[in-house]
ZADO-1210 file (C-alpha; in nm, 4 decimals, padded with zeros to 6 digits):
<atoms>
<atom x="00.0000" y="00.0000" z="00.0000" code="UNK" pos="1"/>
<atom x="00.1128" y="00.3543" z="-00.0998" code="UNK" pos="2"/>
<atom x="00.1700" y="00.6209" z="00.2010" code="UNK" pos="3"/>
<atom x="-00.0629" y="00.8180" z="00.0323" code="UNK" pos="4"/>
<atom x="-00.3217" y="00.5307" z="00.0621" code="UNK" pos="5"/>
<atom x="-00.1803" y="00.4687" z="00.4415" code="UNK" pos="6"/>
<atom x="-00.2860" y="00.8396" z="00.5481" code="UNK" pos="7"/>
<atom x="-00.6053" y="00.8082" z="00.3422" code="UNK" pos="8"/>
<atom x="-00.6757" y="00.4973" z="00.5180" code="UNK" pos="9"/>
<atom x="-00.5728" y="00.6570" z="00.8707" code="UNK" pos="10"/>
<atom x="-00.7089" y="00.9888" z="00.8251" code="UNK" pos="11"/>
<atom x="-01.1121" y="00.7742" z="00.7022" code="UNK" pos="12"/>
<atom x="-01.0189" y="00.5663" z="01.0450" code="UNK" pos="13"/>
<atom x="-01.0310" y="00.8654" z="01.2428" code="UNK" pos="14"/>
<atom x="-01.3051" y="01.0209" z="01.0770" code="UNK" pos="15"/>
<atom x="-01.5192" y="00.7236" z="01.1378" code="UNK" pos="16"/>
<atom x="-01.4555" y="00.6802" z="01.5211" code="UNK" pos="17"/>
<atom x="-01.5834" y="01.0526" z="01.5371" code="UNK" pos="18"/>
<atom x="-01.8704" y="00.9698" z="01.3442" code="UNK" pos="19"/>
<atom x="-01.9334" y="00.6462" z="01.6022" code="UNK" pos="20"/>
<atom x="-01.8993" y="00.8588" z="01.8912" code="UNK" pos="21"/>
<atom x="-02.1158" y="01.1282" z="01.7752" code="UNK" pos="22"/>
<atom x="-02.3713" y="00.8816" z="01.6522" code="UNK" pos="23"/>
<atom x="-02.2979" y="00.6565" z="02.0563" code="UNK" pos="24"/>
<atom x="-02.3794" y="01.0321" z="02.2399" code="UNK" pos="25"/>
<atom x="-02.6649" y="01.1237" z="02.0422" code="UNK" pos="26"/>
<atom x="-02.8353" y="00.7337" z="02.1014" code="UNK" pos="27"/>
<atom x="-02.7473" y="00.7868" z="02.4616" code="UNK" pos="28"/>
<atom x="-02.9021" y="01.1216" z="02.5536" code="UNK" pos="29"/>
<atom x="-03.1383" y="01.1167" z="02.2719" code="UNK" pos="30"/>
<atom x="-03.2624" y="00.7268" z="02.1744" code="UNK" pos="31"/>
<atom x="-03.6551" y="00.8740" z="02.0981" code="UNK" pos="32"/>
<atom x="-03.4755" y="01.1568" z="01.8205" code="UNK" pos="33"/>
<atom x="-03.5644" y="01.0364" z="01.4438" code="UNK" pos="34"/>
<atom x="-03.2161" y="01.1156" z="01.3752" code="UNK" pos="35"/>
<atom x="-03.0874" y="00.9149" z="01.6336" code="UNK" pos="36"/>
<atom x="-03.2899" y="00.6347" z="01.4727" code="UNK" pos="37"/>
<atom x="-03.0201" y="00.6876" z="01.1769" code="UNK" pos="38"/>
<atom x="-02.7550" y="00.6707" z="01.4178" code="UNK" pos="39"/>
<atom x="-02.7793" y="00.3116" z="01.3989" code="UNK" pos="40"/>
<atom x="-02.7065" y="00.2685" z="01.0296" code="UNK" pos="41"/>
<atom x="-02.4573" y="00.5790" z="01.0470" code="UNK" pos="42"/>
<atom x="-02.2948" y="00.3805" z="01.3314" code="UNK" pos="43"/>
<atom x="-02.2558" y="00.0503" z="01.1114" code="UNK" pos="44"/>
<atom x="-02.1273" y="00.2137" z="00.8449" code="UNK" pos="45"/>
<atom x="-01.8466" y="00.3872" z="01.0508" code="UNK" pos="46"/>
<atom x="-01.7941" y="00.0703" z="01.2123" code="UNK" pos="47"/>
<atom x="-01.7060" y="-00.0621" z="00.8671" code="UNK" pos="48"/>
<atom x="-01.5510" y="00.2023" z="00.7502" code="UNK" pos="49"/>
<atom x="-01.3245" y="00.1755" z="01.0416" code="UNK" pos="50"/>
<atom x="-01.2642" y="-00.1707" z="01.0610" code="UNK" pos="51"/>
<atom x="-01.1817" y="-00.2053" z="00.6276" code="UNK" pos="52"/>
<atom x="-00.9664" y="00.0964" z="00.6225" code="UNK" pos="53"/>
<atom x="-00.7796" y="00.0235" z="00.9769" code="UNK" pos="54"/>
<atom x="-00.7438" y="-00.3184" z="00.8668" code="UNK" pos="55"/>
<atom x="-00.6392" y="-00.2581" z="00.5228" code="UNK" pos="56"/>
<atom x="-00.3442" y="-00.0751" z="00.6888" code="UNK" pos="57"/>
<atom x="-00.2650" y="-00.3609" z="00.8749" code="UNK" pos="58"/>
<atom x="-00.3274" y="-00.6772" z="00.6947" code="UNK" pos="59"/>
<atom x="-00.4088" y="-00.5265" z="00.3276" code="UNK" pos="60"/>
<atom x="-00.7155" y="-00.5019" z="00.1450" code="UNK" pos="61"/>
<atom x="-00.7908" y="-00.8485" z="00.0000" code="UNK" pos="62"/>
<atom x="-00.7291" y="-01.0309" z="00.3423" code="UNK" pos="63"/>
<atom x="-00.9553" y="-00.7136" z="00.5272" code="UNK" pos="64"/>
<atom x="-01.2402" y="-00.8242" z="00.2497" code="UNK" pos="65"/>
<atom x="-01.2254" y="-01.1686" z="00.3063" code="UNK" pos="66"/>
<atom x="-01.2867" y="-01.1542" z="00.6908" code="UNK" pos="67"/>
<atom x="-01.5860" y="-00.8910" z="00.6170" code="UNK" pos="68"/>
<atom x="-01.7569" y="-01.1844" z="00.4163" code="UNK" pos="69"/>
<atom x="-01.6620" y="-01.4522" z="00.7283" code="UNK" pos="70"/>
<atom x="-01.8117" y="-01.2270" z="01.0010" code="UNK" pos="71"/>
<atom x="-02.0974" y="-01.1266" z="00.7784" code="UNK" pos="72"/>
<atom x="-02.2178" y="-01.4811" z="00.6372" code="UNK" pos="73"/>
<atom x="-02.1099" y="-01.6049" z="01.0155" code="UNK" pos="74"/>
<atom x="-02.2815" y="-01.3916" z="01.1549" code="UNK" pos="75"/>
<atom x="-02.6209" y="-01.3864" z="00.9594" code="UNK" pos="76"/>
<atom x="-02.6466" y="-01.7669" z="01.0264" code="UNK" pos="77"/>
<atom x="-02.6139" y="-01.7456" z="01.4040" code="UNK" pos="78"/>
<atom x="-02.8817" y="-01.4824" z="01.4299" code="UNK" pos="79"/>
<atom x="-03.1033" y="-01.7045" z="01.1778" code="UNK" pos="80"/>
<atom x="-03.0244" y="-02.0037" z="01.3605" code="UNK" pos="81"/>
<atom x="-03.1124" y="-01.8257" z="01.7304" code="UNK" pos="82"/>
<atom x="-03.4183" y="-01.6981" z="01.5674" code="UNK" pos="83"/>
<atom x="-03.5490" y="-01.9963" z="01.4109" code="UNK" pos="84"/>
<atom x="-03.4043" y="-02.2759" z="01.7816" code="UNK" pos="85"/>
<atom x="-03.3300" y="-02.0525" z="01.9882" code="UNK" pos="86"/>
<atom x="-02.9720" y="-02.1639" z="01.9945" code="UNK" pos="87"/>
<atom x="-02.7094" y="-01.9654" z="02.0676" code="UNK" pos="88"/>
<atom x="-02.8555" y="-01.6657" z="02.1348" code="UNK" pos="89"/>
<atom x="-03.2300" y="-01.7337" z="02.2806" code="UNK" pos="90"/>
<atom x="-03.5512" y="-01.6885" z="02.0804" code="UNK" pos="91"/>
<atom x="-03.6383" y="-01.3158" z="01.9355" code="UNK" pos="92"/>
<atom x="-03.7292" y="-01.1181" z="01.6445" code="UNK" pos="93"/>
<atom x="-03.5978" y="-00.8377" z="01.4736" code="UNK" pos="94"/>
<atom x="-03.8510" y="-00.5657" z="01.4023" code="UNK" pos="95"/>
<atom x="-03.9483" y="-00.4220" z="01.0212" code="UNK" pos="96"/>
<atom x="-03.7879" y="-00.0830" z="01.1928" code="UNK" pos="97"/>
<atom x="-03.3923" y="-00.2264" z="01.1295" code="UNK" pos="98"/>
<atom x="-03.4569" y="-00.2715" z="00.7543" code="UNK" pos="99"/>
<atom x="-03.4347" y="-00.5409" z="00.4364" code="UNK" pos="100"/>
<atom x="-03.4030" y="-00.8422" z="00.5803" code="UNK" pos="101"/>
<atom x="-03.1996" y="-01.1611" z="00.4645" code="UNK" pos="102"/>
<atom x="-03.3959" y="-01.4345" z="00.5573" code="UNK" pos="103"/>
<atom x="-03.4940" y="-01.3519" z="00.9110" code="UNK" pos="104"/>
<atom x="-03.2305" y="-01.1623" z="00.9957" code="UNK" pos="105"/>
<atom x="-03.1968" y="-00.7543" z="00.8651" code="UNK" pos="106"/>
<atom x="-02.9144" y="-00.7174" z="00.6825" code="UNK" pos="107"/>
<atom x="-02.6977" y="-00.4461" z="00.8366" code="UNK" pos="108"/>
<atom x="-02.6546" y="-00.6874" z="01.1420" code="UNK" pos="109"/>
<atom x="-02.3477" y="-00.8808" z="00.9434" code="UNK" pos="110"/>
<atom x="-02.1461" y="-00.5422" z="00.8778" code="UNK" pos="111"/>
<atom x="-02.2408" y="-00.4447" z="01.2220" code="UNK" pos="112"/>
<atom x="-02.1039" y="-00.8067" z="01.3401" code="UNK" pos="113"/>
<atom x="-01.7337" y="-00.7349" z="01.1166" code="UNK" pos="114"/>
<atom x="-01.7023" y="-00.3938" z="01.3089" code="UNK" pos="115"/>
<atom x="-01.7866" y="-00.5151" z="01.6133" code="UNK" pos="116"/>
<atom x="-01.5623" y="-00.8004" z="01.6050" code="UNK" pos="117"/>
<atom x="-01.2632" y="-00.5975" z="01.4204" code="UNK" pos="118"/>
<atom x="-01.2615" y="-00.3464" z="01.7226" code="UNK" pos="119"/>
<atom x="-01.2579" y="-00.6341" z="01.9810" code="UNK" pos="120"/>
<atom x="-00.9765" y="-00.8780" z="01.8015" code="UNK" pos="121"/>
<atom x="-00.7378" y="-00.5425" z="01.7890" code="UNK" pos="122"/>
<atom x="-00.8177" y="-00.4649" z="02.1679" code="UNK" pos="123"/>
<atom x="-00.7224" y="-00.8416" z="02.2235" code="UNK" pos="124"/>
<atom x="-00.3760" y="-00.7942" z="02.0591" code="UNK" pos="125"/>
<atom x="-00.3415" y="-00.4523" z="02.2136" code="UNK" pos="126"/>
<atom x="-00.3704" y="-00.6807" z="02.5789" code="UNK" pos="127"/>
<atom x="-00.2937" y="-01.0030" z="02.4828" code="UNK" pos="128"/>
<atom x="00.0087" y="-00.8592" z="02.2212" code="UNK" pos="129"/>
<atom x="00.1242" y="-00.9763" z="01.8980" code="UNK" pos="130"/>
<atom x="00.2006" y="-01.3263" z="01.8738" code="UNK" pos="131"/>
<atom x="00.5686" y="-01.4774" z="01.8166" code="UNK" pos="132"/>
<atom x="00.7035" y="-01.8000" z="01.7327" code="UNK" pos="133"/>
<atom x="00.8196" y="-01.8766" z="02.1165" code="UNK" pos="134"/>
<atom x="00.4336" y="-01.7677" z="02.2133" code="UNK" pos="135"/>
<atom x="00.2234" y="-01.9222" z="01.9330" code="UNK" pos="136"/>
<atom x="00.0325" y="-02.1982" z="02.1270" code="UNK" pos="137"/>
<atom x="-00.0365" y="-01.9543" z="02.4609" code="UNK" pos="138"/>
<atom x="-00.1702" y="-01.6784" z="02.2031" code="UNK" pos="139"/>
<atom x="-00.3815" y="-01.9348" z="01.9963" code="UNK" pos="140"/>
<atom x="-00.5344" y="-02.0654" z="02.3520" code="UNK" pos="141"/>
<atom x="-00.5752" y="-01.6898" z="02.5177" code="UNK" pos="142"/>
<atom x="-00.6518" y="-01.4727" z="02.2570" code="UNK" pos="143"/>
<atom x="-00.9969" y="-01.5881" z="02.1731" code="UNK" pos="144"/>
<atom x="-01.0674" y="-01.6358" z="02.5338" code="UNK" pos="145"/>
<atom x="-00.9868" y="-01.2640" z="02.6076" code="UNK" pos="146"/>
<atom x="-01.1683" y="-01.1700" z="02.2833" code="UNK" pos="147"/>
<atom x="-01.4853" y="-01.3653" z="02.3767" code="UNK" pos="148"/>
<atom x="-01.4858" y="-01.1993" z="02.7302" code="UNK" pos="149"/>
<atom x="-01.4409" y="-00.7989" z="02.5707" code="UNK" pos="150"/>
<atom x="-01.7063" y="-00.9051" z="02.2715" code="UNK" pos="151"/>
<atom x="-01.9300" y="-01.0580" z="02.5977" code="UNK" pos="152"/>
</atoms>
């Protein structure tokens, strides 16, 4: 990746954690506010955003892709599965309010499931650190444990 693309990458990072908080502040003091309502696609989006540019940085853009189609097929099965058994999550429904749906399940929930679970894996190296030869086998045992308690 070109520096230029690095900064661009860095500076759309940035740009969408301020648009997260915003959209976080406004839900918080205002969740009855129509445009708080938008929030929660505006905070998806910058939660993508984020994650794709941030992890384009560090991993590069095909790899980045790839694990946006894992958490968002991933994803969309759990919550179909959960609605449909009950298993993992416990029986509910999403309302008409979230959007198009795919299958049961609205379809912003699997780009909001890749920025969720971006944000938590780098916390988990930020704590847990990068993994080295001498470490592989304690990182591959505590880093999903860590990652499963900050996602929790």
């Amino acid at each position: 990746m070109t520096m230029r693309a690095t900064r661009l990458c860095r500076i759309l990072s940035i740009a969408a954690i301020v648009v997260w908080l915003a959209c976080t502040i406004l839900g918080i003091f205002q969740p009855a506010n129509p445009v708080a309502q938008l929030g929660w696609y505006t905070l998806t989006t910058a939660l993508v955003v984020f994650g794709l540019t941030h992890g384009a940085v560090r991993y590069g853009w095909f790899n980045i892709v790839v694990l946006f189609f894992i958490a968002f097929i991933i994803g969309n099965i759990s919550e179909n599965l959960s609605i449909s058994t009950g298993f993992p999550f416990g029986f509910y429904t999403h309302t008409p309010a979230m959007g198009p749906k795919l299958f049961l399940v609205p379809i912003i929930i699997g780009p909001f499931y890749f920025g969720v679970c971006y944000i938590v894996w780098t916390l988990t190296e930020m704590i847990v650190g990068q993994p080295s030869p001498s470490r592989r086998l304690d990182y591959i045992i505590t880093a999903p444990i860590v990652a499963a308690l900050i996602v929790t």
